[in-house]
DSSP file (Angstrom, degrees, kcal/mol; ACC not computed):
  #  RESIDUE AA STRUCTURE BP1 BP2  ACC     N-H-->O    O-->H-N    N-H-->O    O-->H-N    TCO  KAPPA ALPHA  PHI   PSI    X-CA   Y-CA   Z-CA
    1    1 A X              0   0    0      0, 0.0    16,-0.5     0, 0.0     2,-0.5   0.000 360.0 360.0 360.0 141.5  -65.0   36.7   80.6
    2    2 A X        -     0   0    0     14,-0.1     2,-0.5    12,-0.0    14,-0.3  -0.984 360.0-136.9-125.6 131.2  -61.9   38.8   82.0
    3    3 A X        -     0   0    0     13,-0.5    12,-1.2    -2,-0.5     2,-0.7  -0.700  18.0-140.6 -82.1 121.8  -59.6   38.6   84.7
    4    4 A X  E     +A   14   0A   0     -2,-0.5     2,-0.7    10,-0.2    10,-0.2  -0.753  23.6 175.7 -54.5  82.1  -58.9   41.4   86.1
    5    5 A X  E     -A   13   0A   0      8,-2.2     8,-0.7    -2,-0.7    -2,-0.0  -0.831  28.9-138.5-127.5 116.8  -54.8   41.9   87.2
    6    6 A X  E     -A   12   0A   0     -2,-0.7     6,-0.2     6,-0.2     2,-0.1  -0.257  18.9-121.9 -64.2 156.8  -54.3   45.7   88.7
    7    7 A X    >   -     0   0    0      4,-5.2     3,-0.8     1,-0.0    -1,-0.1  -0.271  11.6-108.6 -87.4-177.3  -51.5   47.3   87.8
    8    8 A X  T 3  S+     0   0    0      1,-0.2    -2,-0.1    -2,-0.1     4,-0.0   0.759 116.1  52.4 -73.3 -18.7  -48.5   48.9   89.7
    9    9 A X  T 3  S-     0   0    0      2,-0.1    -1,-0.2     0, 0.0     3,-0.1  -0.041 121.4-101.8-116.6  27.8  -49.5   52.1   89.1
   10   10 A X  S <  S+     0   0    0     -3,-0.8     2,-0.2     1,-0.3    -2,-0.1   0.413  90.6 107.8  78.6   2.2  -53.1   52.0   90.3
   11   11 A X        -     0   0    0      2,-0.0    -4,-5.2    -5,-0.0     2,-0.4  -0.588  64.8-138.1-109.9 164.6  -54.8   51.6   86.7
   12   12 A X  E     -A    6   0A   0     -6,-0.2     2,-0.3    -2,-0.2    -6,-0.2  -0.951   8.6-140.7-127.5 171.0  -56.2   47.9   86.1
   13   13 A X  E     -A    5   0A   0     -8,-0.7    -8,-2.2    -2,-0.4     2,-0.2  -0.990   3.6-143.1-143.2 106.2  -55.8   45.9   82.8
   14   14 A X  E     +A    4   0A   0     -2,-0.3     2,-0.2   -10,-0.2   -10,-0.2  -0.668  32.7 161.0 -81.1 123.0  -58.4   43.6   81.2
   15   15 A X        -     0   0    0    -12,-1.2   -12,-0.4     1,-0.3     3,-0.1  -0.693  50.7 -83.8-127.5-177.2  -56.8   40.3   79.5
   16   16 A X        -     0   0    0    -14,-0.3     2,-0.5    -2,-0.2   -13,-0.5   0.263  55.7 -86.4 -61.5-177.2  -58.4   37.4   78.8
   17   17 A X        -     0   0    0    -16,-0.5    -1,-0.2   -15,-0.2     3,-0.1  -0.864  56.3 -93.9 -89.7 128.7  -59.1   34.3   81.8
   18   18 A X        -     0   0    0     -2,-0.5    -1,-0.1     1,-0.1    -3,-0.0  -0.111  49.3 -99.9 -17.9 130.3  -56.2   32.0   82.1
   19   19 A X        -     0   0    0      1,-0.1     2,-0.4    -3,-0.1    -1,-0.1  -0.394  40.5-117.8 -54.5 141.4  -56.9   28.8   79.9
   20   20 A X        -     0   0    0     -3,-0.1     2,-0.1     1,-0.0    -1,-0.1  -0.844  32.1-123.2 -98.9 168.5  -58.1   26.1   82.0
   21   21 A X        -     0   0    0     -2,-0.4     2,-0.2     1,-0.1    -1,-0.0  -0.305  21.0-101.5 -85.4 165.8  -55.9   23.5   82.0
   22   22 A X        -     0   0    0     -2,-0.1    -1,-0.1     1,-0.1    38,-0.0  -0.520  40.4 -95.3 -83.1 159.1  -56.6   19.7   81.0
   23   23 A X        -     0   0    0     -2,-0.2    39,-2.6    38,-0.0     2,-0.3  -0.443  42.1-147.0 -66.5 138.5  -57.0   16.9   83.4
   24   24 A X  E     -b   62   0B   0     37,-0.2     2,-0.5    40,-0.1    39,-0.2  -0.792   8.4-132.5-115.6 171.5  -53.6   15.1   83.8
   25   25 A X  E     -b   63   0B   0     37,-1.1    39,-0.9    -2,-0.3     6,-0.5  -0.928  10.5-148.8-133.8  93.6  -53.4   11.5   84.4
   26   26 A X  S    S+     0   0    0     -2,-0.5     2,-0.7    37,-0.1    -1,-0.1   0.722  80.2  58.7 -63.5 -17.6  -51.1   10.7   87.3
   27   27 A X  S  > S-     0   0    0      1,-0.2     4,-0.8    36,-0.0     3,-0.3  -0.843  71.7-147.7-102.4 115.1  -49.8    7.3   86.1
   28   28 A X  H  > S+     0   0    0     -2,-0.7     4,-3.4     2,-0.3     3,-0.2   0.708  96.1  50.8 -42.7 -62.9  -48.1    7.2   82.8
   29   29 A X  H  > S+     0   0    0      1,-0.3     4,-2.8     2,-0.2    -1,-0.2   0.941 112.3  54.3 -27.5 -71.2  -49.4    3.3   81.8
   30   30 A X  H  > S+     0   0    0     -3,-0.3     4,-1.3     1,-0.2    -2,-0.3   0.705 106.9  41.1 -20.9 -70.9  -52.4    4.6   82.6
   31   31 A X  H  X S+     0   0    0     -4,-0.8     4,-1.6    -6,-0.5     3,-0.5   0.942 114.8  51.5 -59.2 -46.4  -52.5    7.8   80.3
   32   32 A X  H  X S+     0   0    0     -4,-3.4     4,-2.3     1,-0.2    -2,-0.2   0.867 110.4  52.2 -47.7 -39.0  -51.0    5.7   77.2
   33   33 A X  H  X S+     0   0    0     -4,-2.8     4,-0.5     1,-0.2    -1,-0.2   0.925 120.0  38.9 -62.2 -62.5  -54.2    3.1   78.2
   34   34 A X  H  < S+     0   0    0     -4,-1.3    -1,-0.2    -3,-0.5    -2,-0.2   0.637 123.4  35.7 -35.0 -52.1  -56.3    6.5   77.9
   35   35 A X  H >X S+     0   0    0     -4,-1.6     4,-1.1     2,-0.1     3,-0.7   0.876  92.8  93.1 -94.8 -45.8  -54.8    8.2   75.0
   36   36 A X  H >X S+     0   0    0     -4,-2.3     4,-1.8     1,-0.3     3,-1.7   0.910  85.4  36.7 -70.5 -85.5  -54.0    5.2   72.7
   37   37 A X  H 3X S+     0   0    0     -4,-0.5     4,-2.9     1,-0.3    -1,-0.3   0.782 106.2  67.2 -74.8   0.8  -56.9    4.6   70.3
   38   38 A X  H <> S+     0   0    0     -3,-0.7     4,-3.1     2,-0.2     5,-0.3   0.938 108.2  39.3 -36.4 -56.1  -57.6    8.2   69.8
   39   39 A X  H XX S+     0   0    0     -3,-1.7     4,-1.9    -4,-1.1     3,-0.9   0.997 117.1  50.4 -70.6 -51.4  -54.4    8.4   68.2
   40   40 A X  H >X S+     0   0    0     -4,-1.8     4,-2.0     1,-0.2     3,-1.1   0.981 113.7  54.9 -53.7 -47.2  -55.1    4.5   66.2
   41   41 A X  H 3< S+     0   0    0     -4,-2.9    -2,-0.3    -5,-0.3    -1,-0.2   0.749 106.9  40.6 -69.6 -14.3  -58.2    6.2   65.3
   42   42 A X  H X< S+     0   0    0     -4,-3.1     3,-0.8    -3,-0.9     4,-0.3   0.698 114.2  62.4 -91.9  -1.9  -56.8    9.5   63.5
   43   43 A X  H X< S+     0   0    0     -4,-1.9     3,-0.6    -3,-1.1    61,-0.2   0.711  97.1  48.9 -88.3 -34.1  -54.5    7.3   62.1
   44   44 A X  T 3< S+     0   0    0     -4,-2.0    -1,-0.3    -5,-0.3    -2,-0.1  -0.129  90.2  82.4 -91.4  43.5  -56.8    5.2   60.3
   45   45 A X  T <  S-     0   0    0     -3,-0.8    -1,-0.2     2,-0.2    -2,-0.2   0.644  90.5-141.5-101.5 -28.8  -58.2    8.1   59.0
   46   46 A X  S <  S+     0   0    0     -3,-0.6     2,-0.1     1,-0.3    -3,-0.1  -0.102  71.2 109.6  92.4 -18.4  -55.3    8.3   56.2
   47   47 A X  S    S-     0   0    0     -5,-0.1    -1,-0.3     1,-0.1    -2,-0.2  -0.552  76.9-102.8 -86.7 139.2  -55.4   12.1   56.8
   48   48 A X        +     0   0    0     55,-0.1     2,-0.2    -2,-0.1    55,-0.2  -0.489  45.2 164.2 -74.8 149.0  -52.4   13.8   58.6
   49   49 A X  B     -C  102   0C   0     53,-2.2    53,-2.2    -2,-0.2     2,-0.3  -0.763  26.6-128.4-130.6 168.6  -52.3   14.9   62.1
   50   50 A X     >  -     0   0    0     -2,-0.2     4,-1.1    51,-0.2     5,-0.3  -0.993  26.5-110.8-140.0-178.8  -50.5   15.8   64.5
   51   51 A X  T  4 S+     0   0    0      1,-0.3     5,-0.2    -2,-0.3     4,-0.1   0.490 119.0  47.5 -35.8 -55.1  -49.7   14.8   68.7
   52   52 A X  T >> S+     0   0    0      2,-0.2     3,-6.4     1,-0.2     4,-3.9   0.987 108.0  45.4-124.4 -87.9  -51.2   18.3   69.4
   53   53 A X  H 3>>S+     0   0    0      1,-0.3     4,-5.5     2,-0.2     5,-0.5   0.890 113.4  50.4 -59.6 -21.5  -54.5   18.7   67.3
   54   54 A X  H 3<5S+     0   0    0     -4,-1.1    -1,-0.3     1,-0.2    -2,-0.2   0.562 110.5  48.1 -94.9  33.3  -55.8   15.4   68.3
   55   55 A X  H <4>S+     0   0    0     -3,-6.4     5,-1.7    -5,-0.3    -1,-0.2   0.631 117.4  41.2 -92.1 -37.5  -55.2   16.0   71.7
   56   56 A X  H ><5S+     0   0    0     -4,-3.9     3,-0.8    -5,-0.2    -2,-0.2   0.928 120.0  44.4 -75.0 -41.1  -57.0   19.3   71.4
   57   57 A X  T 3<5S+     0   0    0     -4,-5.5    -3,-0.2    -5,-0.4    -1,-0.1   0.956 125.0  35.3 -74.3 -22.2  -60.0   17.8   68.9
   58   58 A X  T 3 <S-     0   0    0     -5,-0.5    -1,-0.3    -4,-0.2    -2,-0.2   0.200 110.5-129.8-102.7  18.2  -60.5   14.6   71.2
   59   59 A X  T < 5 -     0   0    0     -3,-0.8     2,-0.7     1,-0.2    -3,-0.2   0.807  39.4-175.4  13.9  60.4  -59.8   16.5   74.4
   60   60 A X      < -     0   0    0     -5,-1.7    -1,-0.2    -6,-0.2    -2,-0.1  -0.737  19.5-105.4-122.9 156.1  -57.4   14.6   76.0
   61   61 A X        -     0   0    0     -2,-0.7   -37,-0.2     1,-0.1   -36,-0.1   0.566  24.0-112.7  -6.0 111.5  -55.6   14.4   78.8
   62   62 A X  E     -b   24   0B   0    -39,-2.6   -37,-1.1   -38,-0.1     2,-0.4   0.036  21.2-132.6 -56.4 169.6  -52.2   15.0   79.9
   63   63 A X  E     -b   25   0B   0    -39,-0.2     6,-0.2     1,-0.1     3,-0.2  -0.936  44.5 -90.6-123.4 157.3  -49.8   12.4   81.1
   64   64 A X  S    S+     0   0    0    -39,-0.9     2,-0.3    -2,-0.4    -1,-0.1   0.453 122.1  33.9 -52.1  -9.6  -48.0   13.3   84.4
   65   65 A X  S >> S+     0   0    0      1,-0.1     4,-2.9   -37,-0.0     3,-1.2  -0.735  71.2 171.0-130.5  63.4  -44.6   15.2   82.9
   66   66 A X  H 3>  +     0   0    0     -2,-0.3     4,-0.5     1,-0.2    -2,-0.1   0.711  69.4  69.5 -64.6 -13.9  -46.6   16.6   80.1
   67   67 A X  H 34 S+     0   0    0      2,-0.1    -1,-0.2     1,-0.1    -3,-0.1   0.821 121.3  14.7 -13.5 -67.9  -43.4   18.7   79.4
   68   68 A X  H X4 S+     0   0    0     -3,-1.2     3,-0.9    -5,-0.1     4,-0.4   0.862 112.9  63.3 -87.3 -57.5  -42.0   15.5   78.4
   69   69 A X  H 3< S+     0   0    0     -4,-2.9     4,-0.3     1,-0.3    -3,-0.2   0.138  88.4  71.8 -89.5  16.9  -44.2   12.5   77.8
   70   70 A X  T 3X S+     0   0    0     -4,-0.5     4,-0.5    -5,-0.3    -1,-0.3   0.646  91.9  57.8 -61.4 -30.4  -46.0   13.9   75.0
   71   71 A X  H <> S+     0   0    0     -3,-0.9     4,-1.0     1,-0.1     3,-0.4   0.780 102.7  60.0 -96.7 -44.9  -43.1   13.5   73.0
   72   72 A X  H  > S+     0   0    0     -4,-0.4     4,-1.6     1,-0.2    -1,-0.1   0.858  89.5  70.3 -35.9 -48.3  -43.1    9.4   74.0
   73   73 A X  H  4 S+     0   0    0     -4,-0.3     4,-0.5     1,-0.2    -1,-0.2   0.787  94.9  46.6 -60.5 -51.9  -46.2    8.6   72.6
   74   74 A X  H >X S+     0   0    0     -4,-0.5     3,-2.9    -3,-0.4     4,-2.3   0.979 108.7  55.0 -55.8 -58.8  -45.4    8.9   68.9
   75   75 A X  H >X S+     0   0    0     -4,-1.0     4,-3.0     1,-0.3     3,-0.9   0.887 113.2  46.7 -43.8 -49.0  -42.2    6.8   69.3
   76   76 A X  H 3< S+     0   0    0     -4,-1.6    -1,-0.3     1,-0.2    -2,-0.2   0.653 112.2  47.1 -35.9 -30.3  -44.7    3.9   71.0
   77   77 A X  H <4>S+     0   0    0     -3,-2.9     5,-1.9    -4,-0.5     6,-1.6   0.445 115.9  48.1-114.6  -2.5  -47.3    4.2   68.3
   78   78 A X  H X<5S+     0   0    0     -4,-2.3     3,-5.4    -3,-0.9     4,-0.4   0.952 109.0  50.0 -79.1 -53.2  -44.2    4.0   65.5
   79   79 A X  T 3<5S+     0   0    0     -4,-3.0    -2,-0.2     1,-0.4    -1,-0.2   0.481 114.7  47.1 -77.8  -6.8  -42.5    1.1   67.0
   80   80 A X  T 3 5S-     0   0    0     -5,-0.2    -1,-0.4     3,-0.1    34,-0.2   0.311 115.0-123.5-104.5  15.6  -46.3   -0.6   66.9
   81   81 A X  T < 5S+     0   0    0     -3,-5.4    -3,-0.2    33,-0.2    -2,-0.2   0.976  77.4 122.4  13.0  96.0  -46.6    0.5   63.4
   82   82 A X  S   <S+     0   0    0     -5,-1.9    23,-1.2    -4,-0.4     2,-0.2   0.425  76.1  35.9-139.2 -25.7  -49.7    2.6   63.5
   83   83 A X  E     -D  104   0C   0     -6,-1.6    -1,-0.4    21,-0.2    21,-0.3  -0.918  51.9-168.6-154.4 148.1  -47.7    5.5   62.2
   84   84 A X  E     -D  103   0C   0     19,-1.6    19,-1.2    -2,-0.2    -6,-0.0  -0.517  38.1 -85.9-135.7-164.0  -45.4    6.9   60.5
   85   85 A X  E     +D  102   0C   0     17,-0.2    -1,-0.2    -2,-0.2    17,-0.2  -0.323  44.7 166.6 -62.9 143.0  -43.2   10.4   59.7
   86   86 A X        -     0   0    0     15,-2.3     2,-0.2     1,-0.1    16,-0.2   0.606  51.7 -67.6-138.7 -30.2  -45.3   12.5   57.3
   87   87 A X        -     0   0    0     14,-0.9    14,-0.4    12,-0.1     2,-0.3  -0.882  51.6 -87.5-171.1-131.6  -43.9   15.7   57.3
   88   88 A X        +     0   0    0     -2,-0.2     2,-0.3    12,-0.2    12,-0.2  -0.810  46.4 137.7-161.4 145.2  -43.4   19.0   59.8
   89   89 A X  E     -E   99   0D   0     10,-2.4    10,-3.3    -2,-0.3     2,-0.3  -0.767  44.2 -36.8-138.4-161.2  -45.6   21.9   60.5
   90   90 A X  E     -E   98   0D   0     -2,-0.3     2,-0.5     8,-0.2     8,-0.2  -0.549  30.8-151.4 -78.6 127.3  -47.0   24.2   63.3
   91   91 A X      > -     0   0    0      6,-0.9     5,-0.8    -2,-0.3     6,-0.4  -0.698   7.8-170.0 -87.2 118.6  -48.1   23.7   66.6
   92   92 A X  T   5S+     0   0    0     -2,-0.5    -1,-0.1     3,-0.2    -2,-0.0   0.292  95.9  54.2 -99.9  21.8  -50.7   25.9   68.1
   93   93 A X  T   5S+     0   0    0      4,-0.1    -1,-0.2     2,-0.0    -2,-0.0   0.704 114.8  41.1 -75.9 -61.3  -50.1   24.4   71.6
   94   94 A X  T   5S-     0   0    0      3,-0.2    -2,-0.1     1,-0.1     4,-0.0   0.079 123.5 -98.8 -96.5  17.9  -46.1   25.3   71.1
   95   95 A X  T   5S-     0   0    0     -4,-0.2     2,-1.8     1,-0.1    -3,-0.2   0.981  77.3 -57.9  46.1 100.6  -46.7   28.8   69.5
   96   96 A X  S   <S+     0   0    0     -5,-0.8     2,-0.3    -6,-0.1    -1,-0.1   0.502  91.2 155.1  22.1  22.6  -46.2   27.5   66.1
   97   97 A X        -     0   0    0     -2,-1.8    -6,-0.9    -6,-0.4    -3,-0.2  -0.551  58.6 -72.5 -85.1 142.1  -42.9   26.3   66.7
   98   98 A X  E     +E   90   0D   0     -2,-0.3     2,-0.3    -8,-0.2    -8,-0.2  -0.187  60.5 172.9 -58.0 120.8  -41.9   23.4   64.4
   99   99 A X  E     -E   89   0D   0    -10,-3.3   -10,-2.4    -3,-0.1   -12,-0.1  -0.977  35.8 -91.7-151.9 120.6  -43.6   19.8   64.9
  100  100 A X        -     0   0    0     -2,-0.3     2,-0.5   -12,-0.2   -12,-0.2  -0.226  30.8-155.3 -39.6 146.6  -44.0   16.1   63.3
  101  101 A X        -     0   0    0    -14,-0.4   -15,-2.3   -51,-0.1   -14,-0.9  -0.997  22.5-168.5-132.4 106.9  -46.8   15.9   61.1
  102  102 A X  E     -CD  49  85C   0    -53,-2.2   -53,-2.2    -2,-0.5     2,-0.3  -0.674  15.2-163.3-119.0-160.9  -47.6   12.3   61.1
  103  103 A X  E     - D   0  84C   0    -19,-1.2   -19,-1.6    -2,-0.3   -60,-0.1  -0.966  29.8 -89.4-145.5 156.2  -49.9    9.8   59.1
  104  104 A X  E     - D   0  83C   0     -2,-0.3     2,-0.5   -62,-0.3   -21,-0.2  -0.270  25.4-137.0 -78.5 156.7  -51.6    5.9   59.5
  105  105 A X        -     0   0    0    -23,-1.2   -59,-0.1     1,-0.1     5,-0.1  -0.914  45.6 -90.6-111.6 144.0  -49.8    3.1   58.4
  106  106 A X    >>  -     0   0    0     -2,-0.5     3,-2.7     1,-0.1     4,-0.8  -0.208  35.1-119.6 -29.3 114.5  -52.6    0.9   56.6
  107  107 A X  T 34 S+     0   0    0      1,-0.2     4,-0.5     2,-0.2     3,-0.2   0.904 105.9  43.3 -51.2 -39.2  -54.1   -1.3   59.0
  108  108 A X  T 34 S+     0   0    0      1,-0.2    -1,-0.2     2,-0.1     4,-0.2   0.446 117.6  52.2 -70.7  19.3  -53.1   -5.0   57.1
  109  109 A X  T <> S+     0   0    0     -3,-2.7     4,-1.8     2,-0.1    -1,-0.2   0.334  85.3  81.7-130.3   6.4  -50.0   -3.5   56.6
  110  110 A X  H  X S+     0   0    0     -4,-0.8     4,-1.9    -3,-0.2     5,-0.2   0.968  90.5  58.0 -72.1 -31.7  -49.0   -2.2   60.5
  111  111 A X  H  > S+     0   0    0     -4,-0.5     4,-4.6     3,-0.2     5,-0.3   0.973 103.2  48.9 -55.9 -48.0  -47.7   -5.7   61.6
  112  112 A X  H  > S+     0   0    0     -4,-0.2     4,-1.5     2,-0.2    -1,-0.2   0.907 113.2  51.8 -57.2 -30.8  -45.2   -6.0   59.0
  113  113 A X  H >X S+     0   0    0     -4,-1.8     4,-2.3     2,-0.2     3,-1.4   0.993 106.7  50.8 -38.3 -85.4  -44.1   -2.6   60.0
  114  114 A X  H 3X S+     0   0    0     -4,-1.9     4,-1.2     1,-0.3     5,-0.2   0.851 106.9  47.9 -19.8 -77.9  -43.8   -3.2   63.2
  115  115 A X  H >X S+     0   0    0     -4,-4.6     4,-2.1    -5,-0.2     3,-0.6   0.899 110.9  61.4 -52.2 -25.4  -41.6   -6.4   63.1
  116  116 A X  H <X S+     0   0    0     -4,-1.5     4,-4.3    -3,-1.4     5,-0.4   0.991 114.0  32.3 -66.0 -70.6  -39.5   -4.1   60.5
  117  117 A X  H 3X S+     0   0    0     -4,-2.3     4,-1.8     1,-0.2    -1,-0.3   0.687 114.4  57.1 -53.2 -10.9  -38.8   -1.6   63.0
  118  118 A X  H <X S+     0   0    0     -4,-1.2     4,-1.7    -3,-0.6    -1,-0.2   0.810 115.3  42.9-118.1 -57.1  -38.7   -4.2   65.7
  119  119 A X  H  X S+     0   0    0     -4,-2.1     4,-1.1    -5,-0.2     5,-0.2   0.777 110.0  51.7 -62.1 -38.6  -35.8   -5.9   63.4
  120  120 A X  H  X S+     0   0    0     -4,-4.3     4,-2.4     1,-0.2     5,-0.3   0.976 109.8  50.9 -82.9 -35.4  -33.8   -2.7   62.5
  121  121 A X  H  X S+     0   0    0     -4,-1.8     4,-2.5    -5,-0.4     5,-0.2   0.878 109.8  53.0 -45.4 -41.3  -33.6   -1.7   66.5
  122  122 A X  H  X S+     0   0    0     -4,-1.7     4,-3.6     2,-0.2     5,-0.5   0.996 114.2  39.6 -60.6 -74.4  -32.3   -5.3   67.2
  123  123 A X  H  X S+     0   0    0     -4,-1.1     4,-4.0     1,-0.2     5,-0.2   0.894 112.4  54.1 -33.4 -64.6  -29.5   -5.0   64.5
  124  124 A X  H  < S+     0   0    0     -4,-2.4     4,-0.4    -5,-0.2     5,-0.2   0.927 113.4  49.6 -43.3 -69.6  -28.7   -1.0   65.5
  125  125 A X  H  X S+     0   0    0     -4,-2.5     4,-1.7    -5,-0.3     3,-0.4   0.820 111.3  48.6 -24.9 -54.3  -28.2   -2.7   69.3
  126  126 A X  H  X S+     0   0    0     -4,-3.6     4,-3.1     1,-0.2     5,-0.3   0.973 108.3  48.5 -69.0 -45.0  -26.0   -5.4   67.9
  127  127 A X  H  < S+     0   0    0     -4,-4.0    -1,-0.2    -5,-0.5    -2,-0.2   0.468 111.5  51.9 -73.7   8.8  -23.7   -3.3   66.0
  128  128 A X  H  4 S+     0   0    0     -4,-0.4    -1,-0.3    -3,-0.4    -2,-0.2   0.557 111.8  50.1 -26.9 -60.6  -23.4   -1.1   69.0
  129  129 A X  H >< S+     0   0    0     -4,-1.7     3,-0.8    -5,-0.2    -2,-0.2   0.825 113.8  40.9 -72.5 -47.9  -22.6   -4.2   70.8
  130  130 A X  T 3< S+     0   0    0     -4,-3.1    -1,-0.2    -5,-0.3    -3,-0.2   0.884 109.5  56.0 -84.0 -33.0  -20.1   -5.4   68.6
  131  131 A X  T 3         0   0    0     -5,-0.3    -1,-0.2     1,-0.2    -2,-0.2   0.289 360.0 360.0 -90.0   2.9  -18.3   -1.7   67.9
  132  132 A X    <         0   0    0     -3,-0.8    -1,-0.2     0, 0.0    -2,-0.1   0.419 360.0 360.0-101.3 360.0  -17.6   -1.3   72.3
């Protein structure tokens, strides 16, 4: 299929159709509720992914500032340990522009994670607190 967008000069120009877009998901809670064990499931996969293709393979949703709160999502699923930094590549969403590449944290081993990071934020906060 082609869209059809005349030109100024009377001649018309075949591109492709506009992507459609994905369904966005007006309440934030809402999308994370949505989005969430897609992401625990490539993550127990042991293989690396990243935000982008399994949003594209599991076709899901946006969340309401997709601009923005894509970017959230990891930091949520580190701080629950479910995953962690694995490297950086390319993004076919962002024209290849540079991206986290992450990987699953072993499932017996995601609590202990989780309280680690849970522990170093407390500490970064206090010494914060204590250097004002």
């Amino acid at each position: 299929m082609t869209h059809i967008q005349p030109a100024f000069d009377g001649t018309e120009l075949a591109a492709s159709a506009p992507a459609k877009s994905r369904r966005i998901v007006d309440d934030y809670e809402a999308w994370v509720t949505e989005v969430w064990d897609a992401f625990v499931e490539a993550a127990d996969t042991g293989l690396p992914f990243t935000v982008d293709s399994v949003a594209r393979t599991k076709k899901l949703p946006d969340p309401p500032v997709a601009k923005t709160q894509w970017g959230s999502l990891p930091a949520q699923l580190l701080n629950a340990g479910i995953i962690r930094h694995h490297g950086y590549g390319g993004s076919a969403r962002a024209n290849q522009s540079l991206v986290h590449i992450w990987i699953g944290v072993p499932a017996d081993q995601r609590e202990a994670v989780a309280q680690r990071r849970r522990d170093e934020r407390a500490e970064a906060r206090a010494a914060r607190k204590a250097a004002a």
